[in-house]
GUBA-246799 format. One record per atom (N, C-alpha, C): z, x, y; atom name. Coordinates in steps of 0.05 Angstrom, whole numbers, padded with zeros to 5 digits. Example, Ala and Ser with C-alpha at 12.3 -4.5 7.8 and 13.67 -1.06 7.14 Angstrom:
BEGIN
{w:00156, u:00264, v:-00114, name:N}
{w:00156, u:00246, v:-00090, name:CA}
{w:00156, u:00264, v:-00066, name:C}
{w:00142, u:00257, v:-00045, name:N}
{w:00143, u:00273, v:-00021, name:CA}
{w:00157, u:00258, v:00001, name:C}
% end
This chain:
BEGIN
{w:-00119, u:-00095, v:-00125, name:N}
{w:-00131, u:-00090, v:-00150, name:CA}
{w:-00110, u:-00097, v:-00171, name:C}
{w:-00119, u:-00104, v:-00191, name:N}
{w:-00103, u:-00121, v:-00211, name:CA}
{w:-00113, u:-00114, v:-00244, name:C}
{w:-00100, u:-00125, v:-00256, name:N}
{w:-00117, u:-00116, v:-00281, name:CA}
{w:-00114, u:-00092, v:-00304, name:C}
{w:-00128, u:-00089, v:-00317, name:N}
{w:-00128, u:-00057, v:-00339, name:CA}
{w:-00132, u:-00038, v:-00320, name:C}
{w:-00111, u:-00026, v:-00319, name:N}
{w:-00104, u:00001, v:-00303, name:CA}
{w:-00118, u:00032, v:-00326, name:C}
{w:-00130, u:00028, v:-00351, name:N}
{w:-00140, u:00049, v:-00376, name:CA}
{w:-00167, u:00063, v:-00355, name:C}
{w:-00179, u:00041, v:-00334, name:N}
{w:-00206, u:00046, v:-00328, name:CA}
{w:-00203, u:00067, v:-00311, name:C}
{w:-00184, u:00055, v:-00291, name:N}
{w:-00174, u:00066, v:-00260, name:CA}
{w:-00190, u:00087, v:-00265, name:C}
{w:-00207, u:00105, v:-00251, name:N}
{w:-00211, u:00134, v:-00249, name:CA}
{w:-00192, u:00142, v:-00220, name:C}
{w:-00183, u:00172, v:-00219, name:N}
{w:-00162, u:00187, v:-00206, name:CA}
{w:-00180, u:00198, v:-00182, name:C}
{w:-00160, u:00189, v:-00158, name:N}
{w:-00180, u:00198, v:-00134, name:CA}
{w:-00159, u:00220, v:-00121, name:C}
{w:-00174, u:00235, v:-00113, name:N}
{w:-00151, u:00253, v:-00101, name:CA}
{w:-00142, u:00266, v:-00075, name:C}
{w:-00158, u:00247, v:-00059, name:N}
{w:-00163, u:00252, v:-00032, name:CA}
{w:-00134, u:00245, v:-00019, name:C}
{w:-00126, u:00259, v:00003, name:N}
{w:-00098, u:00259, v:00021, name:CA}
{w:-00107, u:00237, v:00035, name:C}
{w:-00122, u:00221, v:00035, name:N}
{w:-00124, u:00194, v:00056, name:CA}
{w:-00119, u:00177, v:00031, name:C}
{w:-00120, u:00180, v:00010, name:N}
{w:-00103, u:00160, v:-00008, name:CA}
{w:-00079, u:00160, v:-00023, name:C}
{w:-00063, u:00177, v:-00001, name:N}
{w:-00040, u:00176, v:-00006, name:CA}
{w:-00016, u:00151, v:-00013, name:C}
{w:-00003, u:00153, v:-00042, name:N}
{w:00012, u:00130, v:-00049, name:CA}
{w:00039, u:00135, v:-00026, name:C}
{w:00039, u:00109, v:-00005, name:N}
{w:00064, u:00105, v:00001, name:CA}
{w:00090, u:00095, v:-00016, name:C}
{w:00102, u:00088, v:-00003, name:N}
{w:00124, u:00074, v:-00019, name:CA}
{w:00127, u:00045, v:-00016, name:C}
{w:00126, u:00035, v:-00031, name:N}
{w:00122, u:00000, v:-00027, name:CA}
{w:00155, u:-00001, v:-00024, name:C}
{w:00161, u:-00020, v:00007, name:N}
{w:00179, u:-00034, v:00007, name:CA}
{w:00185, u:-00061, v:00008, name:C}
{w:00207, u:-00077, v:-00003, name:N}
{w:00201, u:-00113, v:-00007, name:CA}
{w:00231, u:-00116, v:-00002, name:C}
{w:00240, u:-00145, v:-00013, name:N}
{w:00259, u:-00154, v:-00002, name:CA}
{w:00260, u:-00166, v:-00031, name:C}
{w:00278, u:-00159, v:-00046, name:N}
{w:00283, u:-00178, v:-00077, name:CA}
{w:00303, u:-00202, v:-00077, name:C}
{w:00305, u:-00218, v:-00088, name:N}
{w:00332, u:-00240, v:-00098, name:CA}
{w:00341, u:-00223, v:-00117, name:C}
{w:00362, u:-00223, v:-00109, name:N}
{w:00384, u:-00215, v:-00134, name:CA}
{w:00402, u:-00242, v:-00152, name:C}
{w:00402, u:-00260, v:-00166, name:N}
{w:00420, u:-00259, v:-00174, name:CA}
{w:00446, u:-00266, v:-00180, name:C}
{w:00464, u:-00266, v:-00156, name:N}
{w:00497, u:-00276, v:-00163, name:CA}
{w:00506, u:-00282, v:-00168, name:C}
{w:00503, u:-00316, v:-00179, name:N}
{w:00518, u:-00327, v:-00186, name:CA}
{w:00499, u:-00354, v:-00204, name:C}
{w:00512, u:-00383, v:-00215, name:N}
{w:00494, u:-00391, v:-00222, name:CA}
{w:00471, u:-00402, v:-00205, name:C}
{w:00470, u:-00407, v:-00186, name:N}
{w:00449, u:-00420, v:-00174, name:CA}
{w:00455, u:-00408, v:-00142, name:C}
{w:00463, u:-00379, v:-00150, name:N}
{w:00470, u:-00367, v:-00122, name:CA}
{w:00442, u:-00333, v:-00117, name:C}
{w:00431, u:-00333, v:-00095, name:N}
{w:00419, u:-00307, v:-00095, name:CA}
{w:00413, u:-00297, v:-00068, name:C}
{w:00420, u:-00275, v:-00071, name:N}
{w:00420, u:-00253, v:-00044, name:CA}
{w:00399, u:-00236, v:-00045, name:C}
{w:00383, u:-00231, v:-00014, name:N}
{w:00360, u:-00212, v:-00016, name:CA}
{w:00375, u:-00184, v:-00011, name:C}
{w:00364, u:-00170, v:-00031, name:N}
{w:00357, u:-00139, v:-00031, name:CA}
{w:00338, u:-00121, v:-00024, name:C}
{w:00337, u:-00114, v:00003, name:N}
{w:00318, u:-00094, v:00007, name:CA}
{w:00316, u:-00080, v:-00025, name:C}
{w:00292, u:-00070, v:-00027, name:N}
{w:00280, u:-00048, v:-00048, name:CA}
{w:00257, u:-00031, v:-00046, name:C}
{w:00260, u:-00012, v:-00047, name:N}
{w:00243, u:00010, v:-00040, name:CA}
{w:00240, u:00022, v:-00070, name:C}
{w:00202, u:00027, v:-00071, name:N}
{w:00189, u:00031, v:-00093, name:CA}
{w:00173, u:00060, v:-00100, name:C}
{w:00177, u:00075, v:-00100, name:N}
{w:00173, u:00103, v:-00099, name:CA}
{w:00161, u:00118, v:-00121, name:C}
{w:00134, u:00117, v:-00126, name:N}
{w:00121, u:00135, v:-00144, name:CA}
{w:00110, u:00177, v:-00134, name:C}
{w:00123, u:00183, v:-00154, name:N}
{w:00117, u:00217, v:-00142, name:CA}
{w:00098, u:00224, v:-00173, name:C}
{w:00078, u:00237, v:-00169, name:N}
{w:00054, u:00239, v:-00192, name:CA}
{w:00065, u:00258, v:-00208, name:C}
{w:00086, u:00281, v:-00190, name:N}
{w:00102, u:00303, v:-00209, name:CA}
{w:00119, u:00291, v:-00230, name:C}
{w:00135, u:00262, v:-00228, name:N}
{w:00144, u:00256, v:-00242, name:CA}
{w:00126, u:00237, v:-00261, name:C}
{w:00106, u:00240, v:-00266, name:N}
{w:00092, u:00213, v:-00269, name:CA}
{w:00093, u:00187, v:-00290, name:C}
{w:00115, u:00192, v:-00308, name:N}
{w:00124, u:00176, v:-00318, name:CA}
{w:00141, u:00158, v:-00313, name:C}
{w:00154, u:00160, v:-00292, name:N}
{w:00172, u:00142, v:-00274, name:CA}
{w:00163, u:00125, v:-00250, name:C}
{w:00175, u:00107, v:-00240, name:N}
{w:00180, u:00102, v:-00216, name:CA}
{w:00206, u:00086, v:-00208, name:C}
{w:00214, u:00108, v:-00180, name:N}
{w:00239, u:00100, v:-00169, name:CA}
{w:00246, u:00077, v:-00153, name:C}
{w:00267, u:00066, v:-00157, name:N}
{w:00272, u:00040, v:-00136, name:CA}
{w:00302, u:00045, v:-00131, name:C}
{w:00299, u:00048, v:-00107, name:N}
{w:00318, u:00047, v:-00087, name:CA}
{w:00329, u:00018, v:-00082, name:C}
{w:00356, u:00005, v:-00088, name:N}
{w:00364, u:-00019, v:-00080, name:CA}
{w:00376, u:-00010, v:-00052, name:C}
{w:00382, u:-00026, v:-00037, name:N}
{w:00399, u:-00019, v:-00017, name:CA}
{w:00413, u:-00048, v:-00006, name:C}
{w:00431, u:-00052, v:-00024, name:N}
{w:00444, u:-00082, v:-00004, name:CA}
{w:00463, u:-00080, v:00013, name:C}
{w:00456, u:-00102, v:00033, name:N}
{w:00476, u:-00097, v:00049, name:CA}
{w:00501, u:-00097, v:00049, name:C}
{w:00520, u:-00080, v:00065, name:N}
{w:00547, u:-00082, v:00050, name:CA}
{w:00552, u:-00063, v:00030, name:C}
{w:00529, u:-00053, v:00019, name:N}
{w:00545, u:-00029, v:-00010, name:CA}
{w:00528, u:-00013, v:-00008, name:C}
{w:00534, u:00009, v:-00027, name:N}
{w:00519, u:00040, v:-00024, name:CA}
{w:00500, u:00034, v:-00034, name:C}
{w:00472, u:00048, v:-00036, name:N}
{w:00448, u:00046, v:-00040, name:CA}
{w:00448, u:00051, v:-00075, name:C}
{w:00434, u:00038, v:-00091, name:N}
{w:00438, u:00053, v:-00114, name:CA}
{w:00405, u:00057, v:-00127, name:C}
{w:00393, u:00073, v:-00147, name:N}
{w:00374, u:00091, v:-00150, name:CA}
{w:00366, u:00086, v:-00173, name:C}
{w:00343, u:00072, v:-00187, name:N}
{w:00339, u:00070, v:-00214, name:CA}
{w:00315, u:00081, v:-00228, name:C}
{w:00308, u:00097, v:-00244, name:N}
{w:00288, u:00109, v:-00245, name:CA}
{w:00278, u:00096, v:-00271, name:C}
{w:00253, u:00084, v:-00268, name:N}
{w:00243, u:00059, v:-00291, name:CA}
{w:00209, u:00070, v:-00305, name:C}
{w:00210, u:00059, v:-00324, name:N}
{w:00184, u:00075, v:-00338, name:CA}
{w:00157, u:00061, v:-00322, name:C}
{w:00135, u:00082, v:-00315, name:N}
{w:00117, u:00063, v:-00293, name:CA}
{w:00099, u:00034, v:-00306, name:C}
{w:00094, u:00049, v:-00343, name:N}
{w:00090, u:00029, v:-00360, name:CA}
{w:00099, u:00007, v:-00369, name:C}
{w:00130, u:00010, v:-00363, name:N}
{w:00155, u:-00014, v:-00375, name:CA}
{w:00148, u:-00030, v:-00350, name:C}
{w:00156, u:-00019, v:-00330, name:N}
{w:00148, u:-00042, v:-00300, name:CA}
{w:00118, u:-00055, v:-00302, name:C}
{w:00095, u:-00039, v:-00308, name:N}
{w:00073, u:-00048, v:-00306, name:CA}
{w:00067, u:-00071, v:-00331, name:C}
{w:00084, u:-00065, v:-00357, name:N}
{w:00072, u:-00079, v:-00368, name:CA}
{w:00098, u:-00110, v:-00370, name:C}
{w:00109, u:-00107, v:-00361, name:N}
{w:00130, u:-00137, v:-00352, name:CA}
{w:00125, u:-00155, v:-00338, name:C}
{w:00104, u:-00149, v:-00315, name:N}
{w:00089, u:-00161, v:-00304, name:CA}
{w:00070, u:-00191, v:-00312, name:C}
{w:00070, u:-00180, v:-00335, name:N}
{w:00052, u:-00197, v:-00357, name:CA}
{w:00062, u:-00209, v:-00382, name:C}
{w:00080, u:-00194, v:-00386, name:N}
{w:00095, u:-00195, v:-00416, name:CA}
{w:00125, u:-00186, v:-00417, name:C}
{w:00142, u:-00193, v:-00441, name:N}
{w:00170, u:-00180, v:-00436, name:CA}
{w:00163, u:-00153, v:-00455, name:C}
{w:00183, u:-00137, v:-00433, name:N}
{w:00181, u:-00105, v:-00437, name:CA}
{w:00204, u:-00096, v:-00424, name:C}
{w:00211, u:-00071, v:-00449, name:N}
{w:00235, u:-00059, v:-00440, name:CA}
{w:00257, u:-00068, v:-00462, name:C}
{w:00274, u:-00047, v:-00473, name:N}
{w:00299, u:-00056, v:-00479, name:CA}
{w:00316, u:-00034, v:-00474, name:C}
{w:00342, u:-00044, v:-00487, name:N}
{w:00364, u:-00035, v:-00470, name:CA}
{w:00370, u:-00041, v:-00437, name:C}
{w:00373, u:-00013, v:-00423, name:N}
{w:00386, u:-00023, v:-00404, name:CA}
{w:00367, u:-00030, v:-00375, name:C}
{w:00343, u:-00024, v:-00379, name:N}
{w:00320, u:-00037, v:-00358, name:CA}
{w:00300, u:-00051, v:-00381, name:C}
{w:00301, u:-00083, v:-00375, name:N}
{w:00276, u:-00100, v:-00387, name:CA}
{w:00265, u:-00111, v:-00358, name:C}
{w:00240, u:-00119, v:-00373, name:N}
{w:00223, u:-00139, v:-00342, name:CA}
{w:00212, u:-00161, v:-00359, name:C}
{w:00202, u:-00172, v:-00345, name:N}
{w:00191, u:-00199, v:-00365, name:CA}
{w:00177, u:-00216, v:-00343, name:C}
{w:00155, u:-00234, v:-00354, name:N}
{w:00137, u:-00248, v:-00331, name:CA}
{w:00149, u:-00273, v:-00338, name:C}
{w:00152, u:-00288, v:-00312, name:N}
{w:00166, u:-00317, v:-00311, name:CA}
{w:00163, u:-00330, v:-00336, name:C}
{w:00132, u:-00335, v:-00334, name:N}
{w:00130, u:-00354, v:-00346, name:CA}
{w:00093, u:-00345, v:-00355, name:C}
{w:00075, u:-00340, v:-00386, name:N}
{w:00043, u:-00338, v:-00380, name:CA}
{w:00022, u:-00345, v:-00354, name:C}
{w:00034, u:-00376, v:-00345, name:N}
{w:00022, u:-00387, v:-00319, name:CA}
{w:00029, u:-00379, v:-00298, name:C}
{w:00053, u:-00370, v:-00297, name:N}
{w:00057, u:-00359, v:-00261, name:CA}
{w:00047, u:-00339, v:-00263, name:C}
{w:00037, u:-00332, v:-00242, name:N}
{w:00034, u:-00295, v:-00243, name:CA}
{w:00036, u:-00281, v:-00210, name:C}
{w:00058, u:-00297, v:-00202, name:N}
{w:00073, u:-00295, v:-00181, name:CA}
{w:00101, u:-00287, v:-00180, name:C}
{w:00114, u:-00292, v:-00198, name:N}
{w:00140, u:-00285, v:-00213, name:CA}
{w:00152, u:-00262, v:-00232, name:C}
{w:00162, u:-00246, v:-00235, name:N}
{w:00179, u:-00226, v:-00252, name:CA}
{w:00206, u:-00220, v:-00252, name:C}
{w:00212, u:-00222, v:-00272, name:N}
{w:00240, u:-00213, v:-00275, name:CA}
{w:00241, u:-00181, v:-00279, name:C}
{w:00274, u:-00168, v:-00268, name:N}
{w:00280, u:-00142, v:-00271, name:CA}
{w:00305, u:-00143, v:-00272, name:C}
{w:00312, u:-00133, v:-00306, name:N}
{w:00340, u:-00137, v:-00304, name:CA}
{w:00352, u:-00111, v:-00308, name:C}
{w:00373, u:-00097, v:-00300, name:N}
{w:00380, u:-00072, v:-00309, name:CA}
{w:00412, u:-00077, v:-00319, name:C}
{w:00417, u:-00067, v:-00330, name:N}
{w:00450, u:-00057, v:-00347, name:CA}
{w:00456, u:-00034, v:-00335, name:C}
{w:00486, u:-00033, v:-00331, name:N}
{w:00504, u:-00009, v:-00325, name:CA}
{w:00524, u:-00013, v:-00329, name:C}
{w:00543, u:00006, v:-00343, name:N}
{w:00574, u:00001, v:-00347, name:CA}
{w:00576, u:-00027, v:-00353, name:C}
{w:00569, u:-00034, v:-00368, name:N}
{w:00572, u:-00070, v:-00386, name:CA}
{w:00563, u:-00089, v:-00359, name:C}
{w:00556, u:-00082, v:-00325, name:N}
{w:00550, u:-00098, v:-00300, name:CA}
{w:00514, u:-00101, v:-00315, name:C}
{w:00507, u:-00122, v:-00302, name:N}
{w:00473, u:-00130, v:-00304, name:CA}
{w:00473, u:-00147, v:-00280, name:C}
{w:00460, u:-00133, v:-00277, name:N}
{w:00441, u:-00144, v:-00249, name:CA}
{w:00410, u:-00154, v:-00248, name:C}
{w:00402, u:-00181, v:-00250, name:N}
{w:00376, u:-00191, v:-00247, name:CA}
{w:00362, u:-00192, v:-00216, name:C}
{w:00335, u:-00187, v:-00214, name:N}
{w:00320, u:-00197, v:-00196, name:CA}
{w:00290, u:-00201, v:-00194, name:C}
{w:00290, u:-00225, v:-00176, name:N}
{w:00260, u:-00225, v:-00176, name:CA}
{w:00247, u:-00213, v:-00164, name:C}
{w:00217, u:-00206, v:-00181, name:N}
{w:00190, u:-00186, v:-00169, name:CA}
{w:00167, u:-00204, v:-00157, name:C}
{w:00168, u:-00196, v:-00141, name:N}
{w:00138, u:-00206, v:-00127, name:CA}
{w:00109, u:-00194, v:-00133, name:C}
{w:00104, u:-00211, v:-00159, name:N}
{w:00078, u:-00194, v:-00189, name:CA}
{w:00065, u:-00189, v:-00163, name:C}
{w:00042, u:-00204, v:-00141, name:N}
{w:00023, u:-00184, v:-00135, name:CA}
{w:00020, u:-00168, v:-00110, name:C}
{w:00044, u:-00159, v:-00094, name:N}
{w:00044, u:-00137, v:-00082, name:CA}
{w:00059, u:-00116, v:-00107, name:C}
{w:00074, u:-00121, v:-00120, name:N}
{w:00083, u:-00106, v:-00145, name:CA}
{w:00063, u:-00097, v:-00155, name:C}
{w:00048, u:-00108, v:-00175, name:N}
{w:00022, u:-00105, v:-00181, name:CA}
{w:00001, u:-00081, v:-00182, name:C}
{w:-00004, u:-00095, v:-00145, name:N}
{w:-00026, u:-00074, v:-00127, name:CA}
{w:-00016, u:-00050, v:-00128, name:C}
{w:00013, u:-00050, v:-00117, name:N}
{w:00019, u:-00020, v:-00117, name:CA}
{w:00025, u:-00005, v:-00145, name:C}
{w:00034, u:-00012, v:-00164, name:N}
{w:00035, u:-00001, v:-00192, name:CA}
{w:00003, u:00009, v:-00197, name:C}
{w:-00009, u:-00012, v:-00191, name:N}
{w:-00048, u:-00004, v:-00203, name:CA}
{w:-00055, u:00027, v:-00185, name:C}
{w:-00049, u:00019, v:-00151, name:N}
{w:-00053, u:00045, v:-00148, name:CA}
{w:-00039, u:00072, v:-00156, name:C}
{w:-00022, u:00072, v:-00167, name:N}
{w:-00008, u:00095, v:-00178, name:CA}
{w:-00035, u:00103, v:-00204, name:C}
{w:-00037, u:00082, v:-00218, name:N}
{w:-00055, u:00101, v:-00238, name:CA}
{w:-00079, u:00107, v:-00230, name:C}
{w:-00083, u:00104, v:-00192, name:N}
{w:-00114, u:00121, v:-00187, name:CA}
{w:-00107, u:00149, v:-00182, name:C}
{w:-00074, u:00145, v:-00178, name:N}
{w:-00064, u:00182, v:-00168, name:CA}
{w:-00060, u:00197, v:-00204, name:C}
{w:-00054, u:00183, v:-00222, name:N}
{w:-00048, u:00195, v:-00254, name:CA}
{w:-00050, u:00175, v:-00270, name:C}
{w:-00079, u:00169, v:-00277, name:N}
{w:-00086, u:00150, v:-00294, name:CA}
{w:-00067, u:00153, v:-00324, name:C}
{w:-00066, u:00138, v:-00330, name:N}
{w:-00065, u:00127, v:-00354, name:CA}
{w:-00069, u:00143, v:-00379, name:C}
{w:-00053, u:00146, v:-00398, name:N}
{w:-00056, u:00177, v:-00418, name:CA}
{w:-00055, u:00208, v:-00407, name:C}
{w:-00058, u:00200, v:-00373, name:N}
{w:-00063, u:00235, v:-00378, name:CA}
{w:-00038, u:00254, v:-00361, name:C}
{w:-00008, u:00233, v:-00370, name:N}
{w:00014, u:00239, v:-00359, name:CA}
{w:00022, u:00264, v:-00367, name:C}
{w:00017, u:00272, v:-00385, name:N}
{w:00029, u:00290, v:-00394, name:CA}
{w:00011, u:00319, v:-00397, name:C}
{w:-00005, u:00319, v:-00390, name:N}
{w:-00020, u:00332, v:-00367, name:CA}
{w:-00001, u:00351, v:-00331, name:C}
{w:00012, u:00330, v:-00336, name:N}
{w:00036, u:00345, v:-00310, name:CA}
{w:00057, u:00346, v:-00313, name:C}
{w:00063, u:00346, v:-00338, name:N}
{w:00095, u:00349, v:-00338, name:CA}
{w:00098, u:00373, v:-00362, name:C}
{w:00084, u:00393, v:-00360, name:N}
{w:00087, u:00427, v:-00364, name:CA}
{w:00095, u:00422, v:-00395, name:C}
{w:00099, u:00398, v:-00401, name:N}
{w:00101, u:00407, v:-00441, name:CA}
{w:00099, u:00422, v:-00457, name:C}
{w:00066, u:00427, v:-00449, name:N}
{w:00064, u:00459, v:-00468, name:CA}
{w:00062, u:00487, v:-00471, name:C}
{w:00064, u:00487, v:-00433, name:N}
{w:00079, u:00512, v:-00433, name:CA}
{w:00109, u:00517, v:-00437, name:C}
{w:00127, u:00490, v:-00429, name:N}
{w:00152, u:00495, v:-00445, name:CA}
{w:00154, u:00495, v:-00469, name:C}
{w:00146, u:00492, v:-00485, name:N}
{w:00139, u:00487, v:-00517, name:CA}
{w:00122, u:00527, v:-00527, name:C}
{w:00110, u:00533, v:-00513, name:N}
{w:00093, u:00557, v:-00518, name:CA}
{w:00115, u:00576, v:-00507, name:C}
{w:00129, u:00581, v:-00491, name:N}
{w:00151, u:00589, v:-00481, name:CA}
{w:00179, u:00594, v:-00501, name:C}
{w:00184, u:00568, v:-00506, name:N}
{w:00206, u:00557, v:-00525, name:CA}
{w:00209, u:00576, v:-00550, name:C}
{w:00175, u:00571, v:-00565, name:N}
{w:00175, u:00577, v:-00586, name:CA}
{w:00160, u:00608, v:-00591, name:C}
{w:00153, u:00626, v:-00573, name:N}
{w:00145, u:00648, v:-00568, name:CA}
{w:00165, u:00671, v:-00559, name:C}
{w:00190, u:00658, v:-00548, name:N}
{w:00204, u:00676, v:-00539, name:CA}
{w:00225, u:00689, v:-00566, name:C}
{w:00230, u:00703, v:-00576, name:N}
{w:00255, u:00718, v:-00597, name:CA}
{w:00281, u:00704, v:-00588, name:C}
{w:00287, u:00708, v:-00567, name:N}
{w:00312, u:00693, v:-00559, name:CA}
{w:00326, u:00664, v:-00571, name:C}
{w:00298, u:00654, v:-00559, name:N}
{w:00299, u:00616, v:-00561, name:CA}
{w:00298, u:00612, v:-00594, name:C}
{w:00291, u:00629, v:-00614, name:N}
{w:00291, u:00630, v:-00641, name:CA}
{w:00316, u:00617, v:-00650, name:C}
{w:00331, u:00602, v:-00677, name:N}
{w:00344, u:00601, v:-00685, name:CA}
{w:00345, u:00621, v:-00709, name:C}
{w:00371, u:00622, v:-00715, name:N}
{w:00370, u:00647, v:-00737, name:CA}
{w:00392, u:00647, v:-00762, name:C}
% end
């Protein structure tokens, strides 16, 4: 499934449980040098504004990036993102291609996405927490009703 993820309606059945998409990325190295990176893709609905990617290359410690599920979804297609995670689609005509570049400590690291197993699995995330209604699970307004109800939490 591909496409405007706004429609998706939310299914909630335990047989459609979101796994974790795992792939094999190019990273990168050098100028006309690149190494595959296992990557592991991890959406949890509690967080639902994120999704995690696990790099794991061989040779070095695993490292953990937690990316907006909208910034990934919408790079796919278009460039998105600034600062220190952007994505961007190759090129309008490919739609086989993505870039993911992340910043750390002045290091950047690029790699390529494979748009439509990428894609598929990003779309199904918004059948588990469509679209606008993130914040719906992330307790806002009872921290906010809490916040501003308690005498304590007052400034004075």
């Amino acid at each position: 499934m591909s496409g405007d993820h706004h429609g998706v309606q939310a299914q909630h059945s335990a047989a459609q449980a979101l796994l974790p998409l795992s792939l094999c990325l190019s990273q990168m190295t050098g100028a006309l040098e690149w190494e595959d990176v296992p990557a592991e893709f991890r959406y949890d609905p509690d967080h639902p504004l994120l999704v995690t990617i696990r790099f794991a290359p061989e040779g070095a410690p695993p490292v953990t990036w937690h990316v907006g599920r909208d910034l990934l979804h919408e790079g796919l297609r278009t460039t998105s993102g600034l600062g220190d995670v952007q994505v961007w689609a190759d090129t309008p005509t490919d739609r086989e291609t993505a870039w993911l570049q992340v910043n750390a400590h002045g290091d950047i690291a690029i790699f390529s996405l494979p748009v439509p197993e990428l894609e598929e699995w990003i779309d199904r995330t918004y059948l588990h927490v469509p679209a606008g209604t993130e914040s719906s699970r992330l307790g806002t307004d009872a921290f906010l009703s809490k916040l501003f109800d308690e005498p304590e939490a007052s400034s004075r």
